[in-house]
PABAKOL-163306 format. One record per residue (C-alpha): residue number from 0; x, y, z; residue in one letter. Coordinates in steps of 0.2 Angstrom, whole numbers, padded with zeros to 4 digits, always signed. Layout:
<atoms>
<atom><resi>NUM</resi><xx>X</xx><yy>Y</yy><zz>Z</zz><resn>a</resn></atom>
...
</atoms>
This chain:
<atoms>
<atom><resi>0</resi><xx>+0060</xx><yy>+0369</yy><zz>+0049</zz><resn>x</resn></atom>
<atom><resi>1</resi><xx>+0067</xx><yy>+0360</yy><zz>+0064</zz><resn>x</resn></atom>
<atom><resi>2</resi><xx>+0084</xx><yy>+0353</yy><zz>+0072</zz><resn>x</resn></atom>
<atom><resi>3</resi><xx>+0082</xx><yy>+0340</yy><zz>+0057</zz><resn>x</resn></atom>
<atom><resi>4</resi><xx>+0091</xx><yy>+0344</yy><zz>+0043</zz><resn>x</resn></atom>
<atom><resi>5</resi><xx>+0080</xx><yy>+0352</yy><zz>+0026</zz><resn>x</resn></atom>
<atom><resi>6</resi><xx>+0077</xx><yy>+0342</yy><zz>+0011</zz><resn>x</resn></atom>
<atom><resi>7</resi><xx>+0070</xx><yy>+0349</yy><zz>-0003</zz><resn>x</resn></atom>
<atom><resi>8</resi><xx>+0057</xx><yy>+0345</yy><zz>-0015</zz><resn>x</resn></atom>
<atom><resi>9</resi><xx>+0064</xx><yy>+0333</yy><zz>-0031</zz><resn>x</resn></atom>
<atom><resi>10</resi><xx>+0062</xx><yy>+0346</yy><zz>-0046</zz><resn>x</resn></atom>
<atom><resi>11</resi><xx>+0047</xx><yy>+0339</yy><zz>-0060</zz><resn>x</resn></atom>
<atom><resi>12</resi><xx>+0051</xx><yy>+0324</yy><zz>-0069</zz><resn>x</resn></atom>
<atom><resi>13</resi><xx>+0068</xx><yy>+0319</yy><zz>-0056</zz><resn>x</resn></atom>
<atom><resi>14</resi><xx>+0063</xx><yy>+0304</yy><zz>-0047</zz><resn>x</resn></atom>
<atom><resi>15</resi><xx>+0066</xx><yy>+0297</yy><zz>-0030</zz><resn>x</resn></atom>
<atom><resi>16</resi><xx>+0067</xx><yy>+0285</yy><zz>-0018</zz><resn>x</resn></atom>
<atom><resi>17</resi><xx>+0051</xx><yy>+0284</yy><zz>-0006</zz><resn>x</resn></atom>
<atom><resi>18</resi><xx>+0049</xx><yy>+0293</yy><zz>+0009</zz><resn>x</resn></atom>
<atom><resi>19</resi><xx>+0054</xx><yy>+0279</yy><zz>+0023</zz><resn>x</resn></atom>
<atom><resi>20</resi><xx>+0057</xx><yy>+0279</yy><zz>+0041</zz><resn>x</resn></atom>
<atom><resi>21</resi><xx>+0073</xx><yy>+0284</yy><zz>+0044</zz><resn>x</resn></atom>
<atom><resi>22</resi><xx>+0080</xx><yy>+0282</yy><zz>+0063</zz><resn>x</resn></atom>
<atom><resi>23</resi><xx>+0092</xx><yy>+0295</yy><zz>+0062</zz><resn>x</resn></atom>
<atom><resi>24</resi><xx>+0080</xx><yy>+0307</yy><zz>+0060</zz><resn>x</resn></atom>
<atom><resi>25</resi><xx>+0079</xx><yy>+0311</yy><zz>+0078</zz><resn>x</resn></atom>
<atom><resi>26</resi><xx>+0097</xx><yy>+0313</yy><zz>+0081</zz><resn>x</resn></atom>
<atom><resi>27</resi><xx>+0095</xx><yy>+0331</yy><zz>+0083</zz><resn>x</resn></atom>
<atom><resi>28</resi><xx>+0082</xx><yy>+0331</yy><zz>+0095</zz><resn>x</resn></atom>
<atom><resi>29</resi><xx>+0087</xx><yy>+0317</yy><zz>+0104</zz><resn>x</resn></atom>
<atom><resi>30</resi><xx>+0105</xx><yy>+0328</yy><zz>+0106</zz><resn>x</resn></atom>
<atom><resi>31</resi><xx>+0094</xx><yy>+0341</yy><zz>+0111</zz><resn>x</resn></atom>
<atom><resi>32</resi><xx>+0084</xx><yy>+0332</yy><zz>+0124</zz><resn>x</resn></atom>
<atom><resi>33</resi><xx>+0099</xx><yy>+0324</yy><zz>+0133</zz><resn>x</resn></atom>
<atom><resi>34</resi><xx>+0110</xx><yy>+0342</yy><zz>+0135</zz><resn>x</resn></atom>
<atom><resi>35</resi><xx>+0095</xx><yy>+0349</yy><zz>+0140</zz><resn>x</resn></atom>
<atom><resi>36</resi><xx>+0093</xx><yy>+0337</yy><zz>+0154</zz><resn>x</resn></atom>
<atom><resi>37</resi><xx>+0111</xx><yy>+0340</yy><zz>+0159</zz><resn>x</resn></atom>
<atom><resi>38</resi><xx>+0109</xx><yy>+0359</yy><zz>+0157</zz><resn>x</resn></atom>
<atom><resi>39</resi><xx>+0093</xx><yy>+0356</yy><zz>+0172</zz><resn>x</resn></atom>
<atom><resi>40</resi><xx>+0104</xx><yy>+0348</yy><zz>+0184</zz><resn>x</resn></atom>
<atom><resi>41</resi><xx>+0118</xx><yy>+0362</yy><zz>+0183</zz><resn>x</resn></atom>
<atom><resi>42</resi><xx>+0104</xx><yy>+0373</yy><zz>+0183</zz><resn>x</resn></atom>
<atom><resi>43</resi><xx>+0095</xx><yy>+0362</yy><zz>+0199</zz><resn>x</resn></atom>
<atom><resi>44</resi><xx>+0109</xx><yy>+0360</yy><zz>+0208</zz><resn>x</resn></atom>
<atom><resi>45</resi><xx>+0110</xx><yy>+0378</yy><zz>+0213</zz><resn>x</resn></atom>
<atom><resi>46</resi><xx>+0093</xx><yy>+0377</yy><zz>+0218</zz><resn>x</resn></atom>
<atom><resi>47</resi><xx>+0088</xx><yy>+0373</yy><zz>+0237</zz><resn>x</resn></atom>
<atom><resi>48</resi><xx>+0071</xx><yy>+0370</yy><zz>+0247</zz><resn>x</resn></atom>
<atom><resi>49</resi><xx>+0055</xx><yy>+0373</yy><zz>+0239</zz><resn>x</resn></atom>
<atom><resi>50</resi><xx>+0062</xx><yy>+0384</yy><zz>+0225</zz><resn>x</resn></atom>
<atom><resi>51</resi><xx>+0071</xx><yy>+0368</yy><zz>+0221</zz><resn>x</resn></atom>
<atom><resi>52</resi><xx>+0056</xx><yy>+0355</yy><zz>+0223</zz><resn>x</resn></atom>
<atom><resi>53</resi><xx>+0045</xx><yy>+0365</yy><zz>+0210</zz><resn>x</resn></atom>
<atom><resi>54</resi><xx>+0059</xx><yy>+0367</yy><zz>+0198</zz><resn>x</resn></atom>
<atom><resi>55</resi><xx>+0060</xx><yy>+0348</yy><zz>+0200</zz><resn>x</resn></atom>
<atom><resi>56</resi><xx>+0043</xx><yy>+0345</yy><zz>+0197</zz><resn>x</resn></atom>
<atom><resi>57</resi><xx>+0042</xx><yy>+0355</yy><zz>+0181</zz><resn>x</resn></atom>
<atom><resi>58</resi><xx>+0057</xx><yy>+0346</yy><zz>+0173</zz><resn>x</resn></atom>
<atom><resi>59</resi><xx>+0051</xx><yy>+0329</yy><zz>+0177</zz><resn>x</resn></atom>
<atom><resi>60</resi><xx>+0035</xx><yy>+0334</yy><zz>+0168</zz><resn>x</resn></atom>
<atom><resi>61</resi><xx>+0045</xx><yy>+0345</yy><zz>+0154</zz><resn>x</resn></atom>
<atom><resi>62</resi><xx>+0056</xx><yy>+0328</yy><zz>+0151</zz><resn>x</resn></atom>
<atom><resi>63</resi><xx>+0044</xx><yy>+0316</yy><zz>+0150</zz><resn>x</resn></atom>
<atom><resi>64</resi><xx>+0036</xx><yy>+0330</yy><zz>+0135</zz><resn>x</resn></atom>
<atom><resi>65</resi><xx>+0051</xx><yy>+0330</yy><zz>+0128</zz><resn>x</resn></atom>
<atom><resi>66</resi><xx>+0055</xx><yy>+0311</yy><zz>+0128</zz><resn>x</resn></atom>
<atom><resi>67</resi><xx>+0038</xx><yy>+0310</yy><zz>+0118</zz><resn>x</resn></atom>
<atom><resi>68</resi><xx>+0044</xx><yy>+0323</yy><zz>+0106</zz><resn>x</resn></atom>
<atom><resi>69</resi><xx>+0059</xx><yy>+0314</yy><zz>+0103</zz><resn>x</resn></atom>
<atom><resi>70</resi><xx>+0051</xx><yy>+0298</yy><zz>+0099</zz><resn>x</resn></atom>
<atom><resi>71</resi><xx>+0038</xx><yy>+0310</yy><zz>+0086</zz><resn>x</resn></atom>
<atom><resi>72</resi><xx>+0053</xx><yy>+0315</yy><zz>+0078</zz><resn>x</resn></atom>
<atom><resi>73</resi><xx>+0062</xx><yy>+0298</yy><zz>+0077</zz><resn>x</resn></atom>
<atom><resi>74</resi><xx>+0045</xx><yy>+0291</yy><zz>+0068</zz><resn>x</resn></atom>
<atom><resi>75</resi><xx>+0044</xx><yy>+0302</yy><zz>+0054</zz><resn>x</resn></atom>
<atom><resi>76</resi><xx>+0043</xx><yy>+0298</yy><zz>+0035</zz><resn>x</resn></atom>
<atom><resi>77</resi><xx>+0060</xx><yy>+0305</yy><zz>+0028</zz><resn>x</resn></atom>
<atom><resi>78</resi><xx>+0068</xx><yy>+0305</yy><zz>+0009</zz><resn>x</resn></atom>
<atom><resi>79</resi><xx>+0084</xx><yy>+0302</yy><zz>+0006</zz><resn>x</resn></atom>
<atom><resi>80</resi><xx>+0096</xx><yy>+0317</yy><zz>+0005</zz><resn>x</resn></atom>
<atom><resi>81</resi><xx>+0098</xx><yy>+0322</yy><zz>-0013</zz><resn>x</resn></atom>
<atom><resi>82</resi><xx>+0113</xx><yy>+0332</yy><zz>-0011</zz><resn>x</resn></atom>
<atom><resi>83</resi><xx>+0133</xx><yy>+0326</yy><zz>-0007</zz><resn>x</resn></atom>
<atom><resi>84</resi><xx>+0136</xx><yy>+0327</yy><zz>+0015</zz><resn>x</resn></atom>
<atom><resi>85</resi><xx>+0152</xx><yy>+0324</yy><zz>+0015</zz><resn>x</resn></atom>
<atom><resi>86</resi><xx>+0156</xx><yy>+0345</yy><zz>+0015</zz><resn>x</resn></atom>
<atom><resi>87</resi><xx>+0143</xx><yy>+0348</yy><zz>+0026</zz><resn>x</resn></atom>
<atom><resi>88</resi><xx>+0150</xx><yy>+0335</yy><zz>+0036</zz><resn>x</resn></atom>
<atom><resi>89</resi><xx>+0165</xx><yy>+0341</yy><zz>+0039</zz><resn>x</resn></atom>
<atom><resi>90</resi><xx>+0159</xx><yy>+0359</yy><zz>+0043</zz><resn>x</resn></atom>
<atom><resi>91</resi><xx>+0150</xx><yy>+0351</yy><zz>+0059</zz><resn>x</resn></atom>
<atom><resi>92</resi><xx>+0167</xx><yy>+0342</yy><zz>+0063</zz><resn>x</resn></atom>
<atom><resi>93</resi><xx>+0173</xx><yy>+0360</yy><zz>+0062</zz><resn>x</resn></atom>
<atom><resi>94</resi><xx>+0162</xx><yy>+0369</yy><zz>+0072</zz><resn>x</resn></atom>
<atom><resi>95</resi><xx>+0159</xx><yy>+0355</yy><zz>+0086</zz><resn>x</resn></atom>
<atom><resi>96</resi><xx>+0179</xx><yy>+0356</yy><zz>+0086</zz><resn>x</resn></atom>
<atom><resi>97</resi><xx>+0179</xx><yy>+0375</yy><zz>+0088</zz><resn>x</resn></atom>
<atom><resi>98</resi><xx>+0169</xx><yy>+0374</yy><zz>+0098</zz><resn>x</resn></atom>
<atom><resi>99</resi><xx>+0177</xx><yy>+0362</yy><zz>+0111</zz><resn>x</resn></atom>
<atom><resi>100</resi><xx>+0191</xx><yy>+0374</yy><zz>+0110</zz><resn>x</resn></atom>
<atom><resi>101</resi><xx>+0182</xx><yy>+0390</yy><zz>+0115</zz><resn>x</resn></atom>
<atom><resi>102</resi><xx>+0176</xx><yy>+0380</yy><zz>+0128</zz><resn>x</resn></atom>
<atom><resi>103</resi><xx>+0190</xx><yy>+0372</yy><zz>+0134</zz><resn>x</resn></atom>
<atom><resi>104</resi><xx>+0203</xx><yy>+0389</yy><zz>+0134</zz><resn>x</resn></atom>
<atom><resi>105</resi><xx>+0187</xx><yy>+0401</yy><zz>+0142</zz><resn>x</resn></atom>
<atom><resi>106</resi><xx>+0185</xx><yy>+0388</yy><zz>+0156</zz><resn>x</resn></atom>
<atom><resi>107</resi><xx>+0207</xx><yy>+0390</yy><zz>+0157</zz><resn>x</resn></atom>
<atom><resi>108</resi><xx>+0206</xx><yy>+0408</yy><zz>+0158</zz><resn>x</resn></atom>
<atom><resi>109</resi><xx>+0189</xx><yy>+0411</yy><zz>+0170</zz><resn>x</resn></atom>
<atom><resi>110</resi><xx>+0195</xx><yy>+0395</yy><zz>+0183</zz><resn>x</resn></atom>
<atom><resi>111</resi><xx>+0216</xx><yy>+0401</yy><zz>+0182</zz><resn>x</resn></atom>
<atom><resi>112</resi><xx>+0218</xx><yy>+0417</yy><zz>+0179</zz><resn>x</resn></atom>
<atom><resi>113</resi><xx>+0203</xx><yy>+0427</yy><zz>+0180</zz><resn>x</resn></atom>
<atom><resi>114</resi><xx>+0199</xx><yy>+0419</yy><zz>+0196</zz><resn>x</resn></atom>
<atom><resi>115</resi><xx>+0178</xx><yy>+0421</yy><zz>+0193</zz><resn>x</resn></atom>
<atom><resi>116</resi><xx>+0172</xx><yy>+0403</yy><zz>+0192</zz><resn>x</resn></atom>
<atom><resi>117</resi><xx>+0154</xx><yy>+0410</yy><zz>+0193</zz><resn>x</resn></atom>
<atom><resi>118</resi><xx>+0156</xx><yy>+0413</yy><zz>+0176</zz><resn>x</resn></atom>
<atom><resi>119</resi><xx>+0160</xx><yy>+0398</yy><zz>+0169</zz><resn>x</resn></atom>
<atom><resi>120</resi><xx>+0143</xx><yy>+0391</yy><zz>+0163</zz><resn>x</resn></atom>
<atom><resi>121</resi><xx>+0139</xx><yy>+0408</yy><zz>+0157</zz><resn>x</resn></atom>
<atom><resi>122</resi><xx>+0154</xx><yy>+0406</yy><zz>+0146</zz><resn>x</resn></atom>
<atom><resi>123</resi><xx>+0149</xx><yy>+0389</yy><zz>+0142</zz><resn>x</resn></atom>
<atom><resi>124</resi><xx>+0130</xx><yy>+0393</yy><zz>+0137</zz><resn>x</resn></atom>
<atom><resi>125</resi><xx>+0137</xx><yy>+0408</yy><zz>+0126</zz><resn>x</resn></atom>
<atom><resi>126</resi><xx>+0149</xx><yy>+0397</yy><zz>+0115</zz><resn>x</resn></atom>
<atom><resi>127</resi><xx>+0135</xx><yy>+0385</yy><zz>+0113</zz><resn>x</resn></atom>
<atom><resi>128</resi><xx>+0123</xx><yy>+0398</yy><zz>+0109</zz><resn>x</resn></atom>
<atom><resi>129</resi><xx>+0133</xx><yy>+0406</yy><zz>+0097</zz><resn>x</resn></atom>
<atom><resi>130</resi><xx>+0140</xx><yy>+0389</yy><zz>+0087</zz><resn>x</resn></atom>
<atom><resi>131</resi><xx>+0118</xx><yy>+0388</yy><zz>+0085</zz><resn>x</resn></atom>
<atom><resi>132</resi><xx>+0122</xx><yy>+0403</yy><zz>+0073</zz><resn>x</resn></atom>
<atom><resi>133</resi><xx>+0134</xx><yy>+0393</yy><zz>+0060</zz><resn>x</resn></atom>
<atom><resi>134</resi><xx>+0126</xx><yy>+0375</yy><zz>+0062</zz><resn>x</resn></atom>
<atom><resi>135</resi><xx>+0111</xx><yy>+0382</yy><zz>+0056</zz><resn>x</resn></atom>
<atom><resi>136</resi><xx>+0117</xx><yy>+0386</yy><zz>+0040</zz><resn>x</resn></atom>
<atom><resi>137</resi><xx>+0126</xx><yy>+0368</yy><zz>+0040</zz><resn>x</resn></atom>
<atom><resi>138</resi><xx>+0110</xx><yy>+0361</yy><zz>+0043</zz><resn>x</resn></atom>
<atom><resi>139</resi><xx>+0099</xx><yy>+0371</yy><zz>+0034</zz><resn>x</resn></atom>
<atom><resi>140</resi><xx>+0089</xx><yy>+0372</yy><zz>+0050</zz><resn>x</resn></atom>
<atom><resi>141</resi><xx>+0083</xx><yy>+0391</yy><zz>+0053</zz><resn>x</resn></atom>
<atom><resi>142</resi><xx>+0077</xx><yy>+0387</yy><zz>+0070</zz><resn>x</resn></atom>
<atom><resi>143</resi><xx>+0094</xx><yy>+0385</yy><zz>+0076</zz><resn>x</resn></atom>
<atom><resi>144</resi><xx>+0096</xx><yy>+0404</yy><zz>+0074</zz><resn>x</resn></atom>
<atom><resi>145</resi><xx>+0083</xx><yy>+0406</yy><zz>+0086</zz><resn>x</resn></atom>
<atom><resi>146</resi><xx>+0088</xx><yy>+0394</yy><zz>+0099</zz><resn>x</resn></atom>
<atom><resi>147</resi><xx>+0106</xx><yy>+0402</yy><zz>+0101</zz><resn>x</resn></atom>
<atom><resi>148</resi><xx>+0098</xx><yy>+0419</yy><zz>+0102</zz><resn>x</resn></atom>
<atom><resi>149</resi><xx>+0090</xx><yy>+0415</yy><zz>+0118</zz><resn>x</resn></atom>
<atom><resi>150</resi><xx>+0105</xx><yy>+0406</yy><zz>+0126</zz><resn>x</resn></atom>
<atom><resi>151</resi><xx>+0115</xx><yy>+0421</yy><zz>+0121</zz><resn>x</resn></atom>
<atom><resi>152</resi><xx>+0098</xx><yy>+0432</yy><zz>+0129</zz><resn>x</resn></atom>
<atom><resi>153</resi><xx>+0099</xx><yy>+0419</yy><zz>+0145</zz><resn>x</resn></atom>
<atom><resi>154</resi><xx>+0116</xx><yy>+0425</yy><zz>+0147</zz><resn>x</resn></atom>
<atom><resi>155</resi><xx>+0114</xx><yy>+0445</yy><zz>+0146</zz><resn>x</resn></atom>
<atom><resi>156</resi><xx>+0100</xx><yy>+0441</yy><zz>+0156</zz><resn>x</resn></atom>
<atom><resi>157</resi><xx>+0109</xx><yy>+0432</yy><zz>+0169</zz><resn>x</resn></atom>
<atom><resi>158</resi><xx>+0123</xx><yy>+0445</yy><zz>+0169</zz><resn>x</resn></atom>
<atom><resi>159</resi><xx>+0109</xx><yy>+0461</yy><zz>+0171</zz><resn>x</resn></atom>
<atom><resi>160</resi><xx>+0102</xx><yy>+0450</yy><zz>+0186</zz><resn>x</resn></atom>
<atom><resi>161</resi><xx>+0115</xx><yy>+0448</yy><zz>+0194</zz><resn>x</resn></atom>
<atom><resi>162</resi><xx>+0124</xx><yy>+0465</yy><zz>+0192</zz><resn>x</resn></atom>
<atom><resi>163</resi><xx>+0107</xx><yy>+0473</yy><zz>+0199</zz><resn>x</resn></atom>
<atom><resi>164</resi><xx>+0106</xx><yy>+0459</yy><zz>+0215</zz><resn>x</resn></atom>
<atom><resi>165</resi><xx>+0125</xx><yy>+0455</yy><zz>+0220</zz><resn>x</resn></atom>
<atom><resi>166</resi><xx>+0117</xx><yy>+0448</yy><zz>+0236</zz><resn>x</resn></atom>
<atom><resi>167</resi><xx>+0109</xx><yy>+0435</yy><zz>+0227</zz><resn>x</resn></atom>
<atom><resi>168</resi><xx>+0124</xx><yy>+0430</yy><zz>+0214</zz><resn>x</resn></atom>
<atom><resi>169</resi><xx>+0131</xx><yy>+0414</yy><zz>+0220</zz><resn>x</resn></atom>
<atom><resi>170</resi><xx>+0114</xx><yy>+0405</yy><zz>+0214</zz><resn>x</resn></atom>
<atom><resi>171</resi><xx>+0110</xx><yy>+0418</yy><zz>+0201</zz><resn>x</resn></atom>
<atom><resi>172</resi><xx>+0125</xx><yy>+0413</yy><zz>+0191</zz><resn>x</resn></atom>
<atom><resi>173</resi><xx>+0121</xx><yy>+0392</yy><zz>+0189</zz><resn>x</resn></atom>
<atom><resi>174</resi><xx>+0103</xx><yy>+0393</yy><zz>+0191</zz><resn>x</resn></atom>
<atom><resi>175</resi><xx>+0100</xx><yy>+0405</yy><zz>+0178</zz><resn>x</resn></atom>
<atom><resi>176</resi><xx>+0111</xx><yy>+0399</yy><zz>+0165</zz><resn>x</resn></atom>
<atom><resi>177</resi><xx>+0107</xx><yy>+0380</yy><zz>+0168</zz><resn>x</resn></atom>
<atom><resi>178</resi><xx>+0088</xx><yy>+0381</yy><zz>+0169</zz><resn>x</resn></atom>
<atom><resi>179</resi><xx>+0088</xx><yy>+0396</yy><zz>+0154</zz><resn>x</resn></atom>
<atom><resi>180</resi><xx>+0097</xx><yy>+0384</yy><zz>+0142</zz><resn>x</resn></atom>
<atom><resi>181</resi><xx>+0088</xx><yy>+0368</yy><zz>+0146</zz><resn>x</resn></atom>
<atom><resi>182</resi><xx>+0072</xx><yy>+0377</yy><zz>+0143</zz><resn>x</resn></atom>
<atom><resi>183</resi><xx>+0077</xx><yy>+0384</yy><zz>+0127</zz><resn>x</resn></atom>
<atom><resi>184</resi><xx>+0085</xx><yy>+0366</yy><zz>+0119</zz><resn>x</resn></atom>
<atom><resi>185</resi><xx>+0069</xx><yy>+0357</yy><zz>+0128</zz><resn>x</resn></atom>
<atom><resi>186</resi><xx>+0057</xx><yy>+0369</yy><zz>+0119</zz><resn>x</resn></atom>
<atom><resi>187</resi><xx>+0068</xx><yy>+0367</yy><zz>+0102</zz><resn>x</resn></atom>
<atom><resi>188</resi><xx>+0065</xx><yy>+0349</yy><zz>+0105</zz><resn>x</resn></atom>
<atom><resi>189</resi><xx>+0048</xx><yy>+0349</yy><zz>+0108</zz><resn>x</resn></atom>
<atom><resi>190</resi><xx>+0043</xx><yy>+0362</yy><zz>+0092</zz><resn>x</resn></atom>
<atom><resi>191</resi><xx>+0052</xx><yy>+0349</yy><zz>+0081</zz><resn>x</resn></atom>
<atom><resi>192</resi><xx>+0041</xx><yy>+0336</yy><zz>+0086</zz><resn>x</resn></atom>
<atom><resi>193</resi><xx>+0026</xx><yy>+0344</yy><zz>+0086</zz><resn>x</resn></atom>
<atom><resi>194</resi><xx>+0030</xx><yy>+0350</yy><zz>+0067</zz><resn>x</resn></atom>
<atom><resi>195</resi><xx>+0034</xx><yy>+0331</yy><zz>+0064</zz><resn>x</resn></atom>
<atom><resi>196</resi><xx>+0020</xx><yy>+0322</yy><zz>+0056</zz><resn>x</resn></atom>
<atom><resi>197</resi><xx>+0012</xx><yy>+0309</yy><zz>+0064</zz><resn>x</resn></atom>
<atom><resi>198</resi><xx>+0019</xx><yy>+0291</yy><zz>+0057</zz><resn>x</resn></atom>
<atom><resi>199</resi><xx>+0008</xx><yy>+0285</yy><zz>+0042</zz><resn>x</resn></atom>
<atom><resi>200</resi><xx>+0001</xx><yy>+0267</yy><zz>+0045</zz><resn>x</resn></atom>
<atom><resi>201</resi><xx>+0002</xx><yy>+0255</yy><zz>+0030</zz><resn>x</resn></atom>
</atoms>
């Protein structure tokens, strides 16, 4: 299973279309590859000197994997889906909306009233991270469970860190979360296309 969407297998004696190359395939991943990339700039910019060379230096090489992955994706043999989308697509339509909401009231409350902008991209990587939970059962994609468990671990793990070192919190905060996140969607990424099979000549 990937970010794709599942098709099954036709049932004996049902008969369908050809497989085909289908350039929405990749949509998934290619979604994944480019908020990863913006989830390593927030996750950069808190970076500074050597610490910030080397994390540069991985992405650059990380991205160009991913670009790769994305083009694997893009490439491969699909059937056409058998069942109706219009249900499942408006459950996405929900879920990005709910989403948008969570975002956009937490960012309200952390930047106004709670006053602790630090934890505005930890907010942001937990709402993302736990929409992963329902989209997956949208999609049909179990791998989507897995990637917003370890946004949600990225935050608990940025929040331990940075209890146990307050010295170090004003980076701990954006670094952790931005480089946490674009390391789990990049990874996603790259696991889809290595599952995708390779495009059939002929």
């Amino acid at each position: 299973m990937d970010l794709n969407s599942h098709t099954g297998r036709a049932p004996r004696g049902v008969t369908v279309a050809p497989a085909r190359r289908n350039p929405g395939a990749g949509r998934g991943p290619l979604v994944g590859a480019v908020f990863g990339g913006v989830w390593f700039l927030v996750g950069l910019g808190a970076l500074h000197g050597g610490p910030r060379r080397a994390a540069a230096s991985v992405g650059a090489v990380l991205a160009v994997a991913v670009a790769f992955a994305v083009l694997r994706a893009r490439s491969r043999p699909v059937s056409p889906p058998a069942g109706a989308s219009q249900p499942r697509g408006r459950a996405f339509v929900r879920l990005i909306v709910v989403q948008a909401v969570l975002l956009g009231v937490g960012a309200g409350l952390i930047n106004g009233r709670l006053d602790t902008p630090q934890l505005a991209f930890c907010w942001a990587a937990l709402v993302v991270g736990g929409h992963f939970f329902p989209l997956a059962r949208v999609l049909e994609a179990p791998l989507l469970r897995l990637l917003g468990a370890v946004m949600v671990g990225v935050v608990a793990a940025t929040v331990t860190l940075a209890l146990a070192a307050p010295d170090t919190t004003p980076w701990i905060w954006q670094a952790l979360p931005g480089l946490g996140c674009a390391g789990a969607l990049w990874a996603a990424v790259l696991t889809t296309g290595l599952r995708a099979p390779a495009r059939r000549q002929g």
